[in-house]
C-alpha positions in Angstrom: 95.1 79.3 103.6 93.7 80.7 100.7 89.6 80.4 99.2 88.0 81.7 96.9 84.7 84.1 96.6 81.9 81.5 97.7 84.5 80.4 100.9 85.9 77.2 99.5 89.1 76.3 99.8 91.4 76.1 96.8 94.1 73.7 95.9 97.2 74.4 93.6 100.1 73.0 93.1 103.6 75.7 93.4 105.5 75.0 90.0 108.9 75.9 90.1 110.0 79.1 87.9 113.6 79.2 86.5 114.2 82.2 87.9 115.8 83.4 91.2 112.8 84.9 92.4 110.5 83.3 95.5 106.8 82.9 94.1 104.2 81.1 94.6 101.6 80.1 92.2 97.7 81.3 93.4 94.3 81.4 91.7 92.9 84.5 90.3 90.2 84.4 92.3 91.2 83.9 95.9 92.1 86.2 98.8 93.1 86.9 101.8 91.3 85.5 104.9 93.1 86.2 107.6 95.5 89.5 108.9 98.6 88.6 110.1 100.1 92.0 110.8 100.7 93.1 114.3 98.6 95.6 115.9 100.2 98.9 116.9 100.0 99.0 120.7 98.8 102.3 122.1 101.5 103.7 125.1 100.2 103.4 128.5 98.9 106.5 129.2 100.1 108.2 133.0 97.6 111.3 133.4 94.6 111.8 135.1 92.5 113.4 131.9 88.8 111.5 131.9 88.2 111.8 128.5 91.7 110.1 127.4 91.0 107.6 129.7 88.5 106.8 128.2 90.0 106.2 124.9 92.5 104.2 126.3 92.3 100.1 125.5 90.7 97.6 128.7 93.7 96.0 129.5 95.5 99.3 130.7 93.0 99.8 133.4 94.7 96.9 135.0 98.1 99.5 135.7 95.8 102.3 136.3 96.3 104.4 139.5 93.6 105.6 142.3 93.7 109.2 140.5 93.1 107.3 137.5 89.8 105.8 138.7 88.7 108.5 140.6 88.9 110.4 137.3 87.3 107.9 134.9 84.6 107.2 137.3 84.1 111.1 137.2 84.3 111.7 134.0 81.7 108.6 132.9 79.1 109.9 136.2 79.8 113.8 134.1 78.5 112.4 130.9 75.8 110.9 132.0 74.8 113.4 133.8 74.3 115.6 130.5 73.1 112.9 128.7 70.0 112.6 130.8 69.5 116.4 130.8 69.5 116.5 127.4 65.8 117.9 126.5 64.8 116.7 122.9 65.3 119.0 120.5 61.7 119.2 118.3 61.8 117.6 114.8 59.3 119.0 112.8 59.0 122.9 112.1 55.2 124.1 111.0 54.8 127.1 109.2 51.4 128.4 108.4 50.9 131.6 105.9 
């Protein structure tokens, strides 16, 4: 499927070329809509580490161990923890002569 800048969709008609090549004829102005190129799946990850766990994609969590949990669950309940005792840090700096 192929459109052009304002989203409408163009029609052409493939000429043949004399050649031996495979082409296709398309308008100057179209482009790509879509991605059709398989993403890279990440390897299941096996270790206990809270902070790659947290990195790794949703579905895994599905395979993921007791230790696994008990870590995440940790490691989430750690960082908010320092989150919330985080004391603002002052944003303006008067200087009088």
């Amino acid at each position: 499927m192929i459109r052009d800048r304002n989203g409408v969709e163009v029609a052409y008609v493939s000429v043949p070329l004399p050649t031996h090549e495979v082409t296709q004829a398309v308008p100057l102005e179209a482009r790509k809509v879509g991605n059709r190129a398989p993403r890279k799946d990440m390897p299941f990850y096996d270790g206990t580490d809270g902070a790659e766990l947290t990195i790794q994609p949703r579905t895994h969590r599905k395979q993921w161990t007791d230790e696994q949990w008990v870590a995440f669950r940790e490691f989430e309940k750690l960082e908010s923890d320092m989150a919330s005792a985080d004391e603002p840090i002052a944003t303006e700096l008067i200087i009088k002569s």
